[in-house]
C-alpha positions as CSV (number, residue, x, y, z in Angstrom):
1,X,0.0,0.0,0.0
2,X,0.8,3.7,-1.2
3,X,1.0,5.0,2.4
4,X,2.1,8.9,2.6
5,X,5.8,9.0,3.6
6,X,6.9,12.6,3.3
7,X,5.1,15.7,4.9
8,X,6.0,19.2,4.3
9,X,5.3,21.7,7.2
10,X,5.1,25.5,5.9
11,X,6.3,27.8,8.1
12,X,7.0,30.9,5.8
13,X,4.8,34.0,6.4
14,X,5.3,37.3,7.6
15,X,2.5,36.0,10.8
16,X,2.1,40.2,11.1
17,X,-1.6,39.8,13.2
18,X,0.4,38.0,15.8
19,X,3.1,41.6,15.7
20,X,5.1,42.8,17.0
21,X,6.1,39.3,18.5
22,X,6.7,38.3,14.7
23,X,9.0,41.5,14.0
24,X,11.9,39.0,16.1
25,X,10.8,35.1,15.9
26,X,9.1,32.5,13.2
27,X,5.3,32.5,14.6
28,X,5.6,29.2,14.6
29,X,8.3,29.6,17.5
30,X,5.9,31.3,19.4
31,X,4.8,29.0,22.0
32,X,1.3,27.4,23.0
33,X,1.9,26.2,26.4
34,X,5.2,25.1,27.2
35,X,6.4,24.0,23.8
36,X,6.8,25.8,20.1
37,X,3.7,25.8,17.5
38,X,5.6,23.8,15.2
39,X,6.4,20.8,17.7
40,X,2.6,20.7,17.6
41,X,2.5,20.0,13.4
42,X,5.3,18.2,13.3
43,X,4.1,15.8,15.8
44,X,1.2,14.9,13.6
45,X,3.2,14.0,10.7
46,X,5.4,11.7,13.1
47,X,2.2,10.4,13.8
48,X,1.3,9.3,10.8
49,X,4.9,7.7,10.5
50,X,5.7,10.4,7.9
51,X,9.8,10.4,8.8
52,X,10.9,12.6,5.9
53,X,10.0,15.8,6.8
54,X,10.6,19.1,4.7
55,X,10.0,22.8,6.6
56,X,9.8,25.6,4.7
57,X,10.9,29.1,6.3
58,X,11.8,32.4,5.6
59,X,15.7,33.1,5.8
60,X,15.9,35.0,8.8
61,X,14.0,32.1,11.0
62,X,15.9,29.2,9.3
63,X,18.8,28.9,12.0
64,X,16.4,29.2,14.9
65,X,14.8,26.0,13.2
66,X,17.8,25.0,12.8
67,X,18.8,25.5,16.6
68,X,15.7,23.3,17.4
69,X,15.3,20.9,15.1
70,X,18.3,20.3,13.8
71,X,18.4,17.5,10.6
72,X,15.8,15.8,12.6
73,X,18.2,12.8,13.9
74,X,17.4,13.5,17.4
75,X,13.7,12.3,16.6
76,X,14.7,9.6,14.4
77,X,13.8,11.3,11.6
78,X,14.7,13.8,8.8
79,X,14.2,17.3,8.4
80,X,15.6,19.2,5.3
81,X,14.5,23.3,5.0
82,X,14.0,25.5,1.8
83,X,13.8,29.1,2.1
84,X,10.8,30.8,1.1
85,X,11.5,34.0,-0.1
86,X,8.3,36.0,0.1
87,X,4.5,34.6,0.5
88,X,3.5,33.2,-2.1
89,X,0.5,31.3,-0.8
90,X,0.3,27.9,0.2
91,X,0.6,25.8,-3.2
92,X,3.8,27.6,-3.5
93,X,5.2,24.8,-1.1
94,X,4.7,22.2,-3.8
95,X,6.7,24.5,-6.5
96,X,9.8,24.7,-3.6
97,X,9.2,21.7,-2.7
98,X,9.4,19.6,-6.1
99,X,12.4,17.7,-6.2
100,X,11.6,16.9,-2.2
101,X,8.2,15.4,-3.5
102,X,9.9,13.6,-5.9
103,X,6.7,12.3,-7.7
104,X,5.8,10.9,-4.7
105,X,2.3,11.5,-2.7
106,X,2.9,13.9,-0.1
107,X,0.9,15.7,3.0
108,X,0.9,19.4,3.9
109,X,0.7,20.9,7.2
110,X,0.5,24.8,7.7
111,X,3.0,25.2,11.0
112,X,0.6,27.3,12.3
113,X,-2.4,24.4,12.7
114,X,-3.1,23.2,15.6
115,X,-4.8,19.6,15.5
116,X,-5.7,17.3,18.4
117,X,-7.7,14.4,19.7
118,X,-7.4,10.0,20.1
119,X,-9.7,9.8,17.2
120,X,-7.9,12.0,14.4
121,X,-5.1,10.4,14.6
122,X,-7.0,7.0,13.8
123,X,-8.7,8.7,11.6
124,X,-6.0,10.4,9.8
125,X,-4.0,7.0,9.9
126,X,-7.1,5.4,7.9
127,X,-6.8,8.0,4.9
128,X,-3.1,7.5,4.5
129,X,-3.0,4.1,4.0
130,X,-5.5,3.9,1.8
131,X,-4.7,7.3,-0.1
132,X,-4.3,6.0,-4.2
133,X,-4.5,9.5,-5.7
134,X,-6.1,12.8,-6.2
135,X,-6.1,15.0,-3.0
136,X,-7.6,14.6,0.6
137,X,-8.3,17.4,2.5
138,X,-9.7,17.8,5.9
139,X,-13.3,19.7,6.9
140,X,-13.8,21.2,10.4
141,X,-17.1,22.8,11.8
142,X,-16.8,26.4,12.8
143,X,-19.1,29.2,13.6
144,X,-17.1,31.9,11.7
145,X,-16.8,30.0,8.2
146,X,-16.1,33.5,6.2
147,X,-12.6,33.2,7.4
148,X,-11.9,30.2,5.9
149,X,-11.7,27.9,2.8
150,X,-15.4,26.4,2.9
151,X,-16.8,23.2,1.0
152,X,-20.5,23.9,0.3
153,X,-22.3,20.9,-1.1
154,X,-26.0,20.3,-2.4
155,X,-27.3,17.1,-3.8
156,X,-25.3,16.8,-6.9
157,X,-22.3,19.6,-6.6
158,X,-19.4,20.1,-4.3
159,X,-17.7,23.9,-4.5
160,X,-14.9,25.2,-2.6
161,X,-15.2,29.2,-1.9
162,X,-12.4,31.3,-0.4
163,X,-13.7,33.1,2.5
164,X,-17.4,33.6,1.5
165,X,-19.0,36.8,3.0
166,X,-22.8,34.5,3.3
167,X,-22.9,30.5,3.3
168,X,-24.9,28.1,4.9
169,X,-22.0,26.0,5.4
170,X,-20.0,25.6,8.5
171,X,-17.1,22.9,6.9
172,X,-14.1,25.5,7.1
173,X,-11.4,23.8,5.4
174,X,-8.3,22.9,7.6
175,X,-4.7,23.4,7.2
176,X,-3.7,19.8,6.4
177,X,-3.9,18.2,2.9
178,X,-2.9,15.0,1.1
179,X,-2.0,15.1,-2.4
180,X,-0.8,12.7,-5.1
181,X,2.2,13.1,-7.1
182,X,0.5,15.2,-9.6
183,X,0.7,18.1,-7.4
184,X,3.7,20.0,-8.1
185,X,2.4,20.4,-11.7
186,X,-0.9,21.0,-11.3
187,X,0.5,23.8,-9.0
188,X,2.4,25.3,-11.6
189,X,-0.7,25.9,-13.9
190,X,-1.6,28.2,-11.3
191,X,-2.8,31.9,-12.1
192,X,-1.5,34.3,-8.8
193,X,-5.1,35.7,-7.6
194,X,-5.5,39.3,-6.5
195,X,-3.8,39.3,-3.3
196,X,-0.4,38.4,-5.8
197,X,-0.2,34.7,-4.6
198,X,-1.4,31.1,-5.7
199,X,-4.5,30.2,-3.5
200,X,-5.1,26.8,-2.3
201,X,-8.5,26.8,-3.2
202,X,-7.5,27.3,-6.6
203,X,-5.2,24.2,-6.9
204,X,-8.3,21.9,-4.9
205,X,-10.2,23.3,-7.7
206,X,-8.4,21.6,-10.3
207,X,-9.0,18.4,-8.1
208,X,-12.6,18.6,-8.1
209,X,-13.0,19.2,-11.9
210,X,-10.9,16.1,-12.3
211,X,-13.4,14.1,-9.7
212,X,-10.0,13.5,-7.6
213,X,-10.8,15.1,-4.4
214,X,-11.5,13.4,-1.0
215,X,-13.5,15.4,1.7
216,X,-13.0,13.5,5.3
217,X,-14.5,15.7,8.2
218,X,-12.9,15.6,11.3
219,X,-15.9,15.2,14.2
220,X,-16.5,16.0,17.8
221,X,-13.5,13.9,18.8
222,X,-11.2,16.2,17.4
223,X,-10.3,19.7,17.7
224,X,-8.5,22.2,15.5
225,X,-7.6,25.8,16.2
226,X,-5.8,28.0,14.0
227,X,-3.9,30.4,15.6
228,X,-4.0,33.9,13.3
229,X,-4.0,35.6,15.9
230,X,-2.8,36.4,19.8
231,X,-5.5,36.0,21.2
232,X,-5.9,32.4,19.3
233,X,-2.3,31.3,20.3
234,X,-3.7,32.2,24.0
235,X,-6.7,29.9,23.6
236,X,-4.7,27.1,22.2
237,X,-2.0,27.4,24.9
238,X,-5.5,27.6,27.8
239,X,-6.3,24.0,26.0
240,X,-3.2,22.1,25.5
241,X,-2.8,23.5,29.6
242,X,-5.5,22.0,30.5
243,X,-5.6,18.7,28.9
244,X,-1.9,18.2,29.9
245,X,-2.7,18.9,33.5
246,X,-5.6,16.6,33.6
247,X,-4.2,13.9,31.9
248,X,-0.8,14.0,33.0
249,X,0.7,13.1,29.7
250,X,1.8,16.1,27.5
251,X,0.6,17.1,23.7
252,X,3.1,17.2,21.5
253,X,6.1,16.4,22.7
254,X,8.3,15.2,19.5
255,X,10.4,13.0,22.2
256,X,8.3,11.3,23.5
257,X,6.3,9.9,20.2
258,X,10.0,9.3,18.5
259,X,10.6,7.1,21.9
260,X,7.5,5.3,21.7
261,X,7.9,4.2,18.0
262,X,11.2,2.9,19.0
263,X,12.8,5.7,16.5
264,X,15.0,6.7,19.1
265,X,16.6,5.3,21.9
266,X,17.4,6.4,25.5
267,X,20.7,7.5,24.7
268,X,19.1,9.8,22.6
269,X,16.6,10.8,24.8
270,X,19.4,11.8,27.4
271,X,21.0,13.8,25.2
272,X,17.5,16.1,24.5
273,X,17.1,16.0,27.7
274,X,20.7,17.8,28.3
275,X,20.0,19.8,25.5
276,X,16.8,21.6,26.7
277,X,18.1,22.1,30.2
278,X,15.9,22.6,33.1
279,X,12.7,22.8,32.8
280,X,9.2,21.3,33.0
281,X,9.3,19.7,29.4
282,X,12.7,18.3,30.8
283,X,11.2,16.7,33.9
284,X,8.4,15.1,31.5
285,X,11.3,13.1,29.1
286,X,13.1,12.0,32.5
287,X,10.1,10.4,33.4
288,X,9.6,8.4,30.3
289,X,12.9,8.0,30.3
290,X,12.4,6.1,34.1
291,X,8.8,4.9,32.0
292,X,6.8,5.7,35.2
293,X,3.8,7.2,33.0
């Protein structure tokens, strides 16, 4: 089976509604809770067993990325970067990204996403390994839909419209998508819209002419928060606290899933553990280090 083995997380942007945080650090460096927005998309893909990982950044963020990530060894897997000039919307990953893609299917994650919940990664599991071609993207109900990508359907037609100022429909469109090898080309038949860049919409247009594109919705079990703004990064950080407390087991935390799939051992482990110093996150890897969870 074709399951999806490489991921690409884009972490370009200018992120200027979080400002003036964004005038010094990547967004995605900005924490939710105790641990950066990116650990948070990057841990989906590990997930979903995707180890060949490609981030894409702007130049001045990519040695902080570098600083944390480093080549991705330390979680068993591999991280490669490409600098992304200037925004060029989101299927502008798959023009960057082509030779990484290789022909291969591949998923995309927006670093900014936050997804959670026991089901959706079952759920998300299911899709991959059973994703032949086309595209897959992922529906979410919210009560704001104009700020989002939204499918609306009716008996006999699907249509995907950019931020529409009146719908009926709540499926906002997340920031996680499956696509076949065809991507990078279709990409590049892509017109830049008024705001100067290639919209994503645009691209899963071209999917749903050619009867190639999947619509899973992601239920109650799951949740998804996009963090545009402060205030959202505040909310998400208020959630991820809260579960983490209650549960005693922490969201996210790249470690800890590379340890459980045996990707990396406790040698390994010790040395993250140096490496972040001391600190709450470091208290959390000693004890699955001692496996007292």
């Amino acid at each position: 089976k074709k399951m999806i083995k490489k991921g690409i997380i884009l972490s370009g942007g200018m992120g200027t509604r979080v400002g003036p945080s964004t005038k010094a650090i990547s967004k995605q460096l900005i924490p939710i809770a105790d641990k950066p927005i990116i650990f948070y998309s990057l841990s989906i893909l590990m997930l979903l067993d995707i180890k060949n990982i490609l981030i894409i950044v702007k130049a001045d963020d990519i040695s902080s990325y570098k600083k944390l990530l480093g080549n991705g060894k330390s979680f068993g897997i591999k991280i490669s970067y490409i600098i992304q000039k200037s925004p060029k919307g989101l299927p502008d990953a798959f023009l960057l990204g082509k030779k990484f893609i290789d022909k291969k299917p591949v998923a995309l994650i927006l670093g900014d996403n936050f997804f959670h919940g026991q089901s959706l990664v079952e759920l998300l599991k299911g899709v991959s390994k059973n994703f032949k071609s086309g595209a897959n993207i992922f529906t979410y109900n919210v009560h704001n839909p104009q700020d989002y990508g939204v499918v609306e359907s009716s008996k006999n037609s699907i249509q995907i419209v950019e931020k529409p100022k009146k719908t009926s429909s709540k499926k906002a469109i997340t920031g996680l998508y499956f696509f076949d090898h065809n991507v990078s080309k279709l990409s590049k038949k892509l017109k830049r819209s008024k705001r100067n860049e290639l919209e994503i919409v645009d691209l899963l247009k071209i999917y749903l002419v050619l009867k190639k594109l999947n619509i899973t919705e992601l239920g109650r079990g799951s949740a998804w928060l996009d963090t545009g703004t402060s205030r959202d990064i505040f909310r998400a950080s208020n959630y991820v606290d809260i579960i983490q407390e209650r549960q005693n087991q922490k969201v996210g935390c790249l470690e800890e899933i590379a340890f459980k799939k045996k990707w990396i051992n406790k040698n390994l482990l010790r040395s993250r553990i140096k490496f972040y110093g001391k600190n709450e996150y470091s208290e959390y890897l000693i004890k699955i280090l001692n496996e007292k969870i």
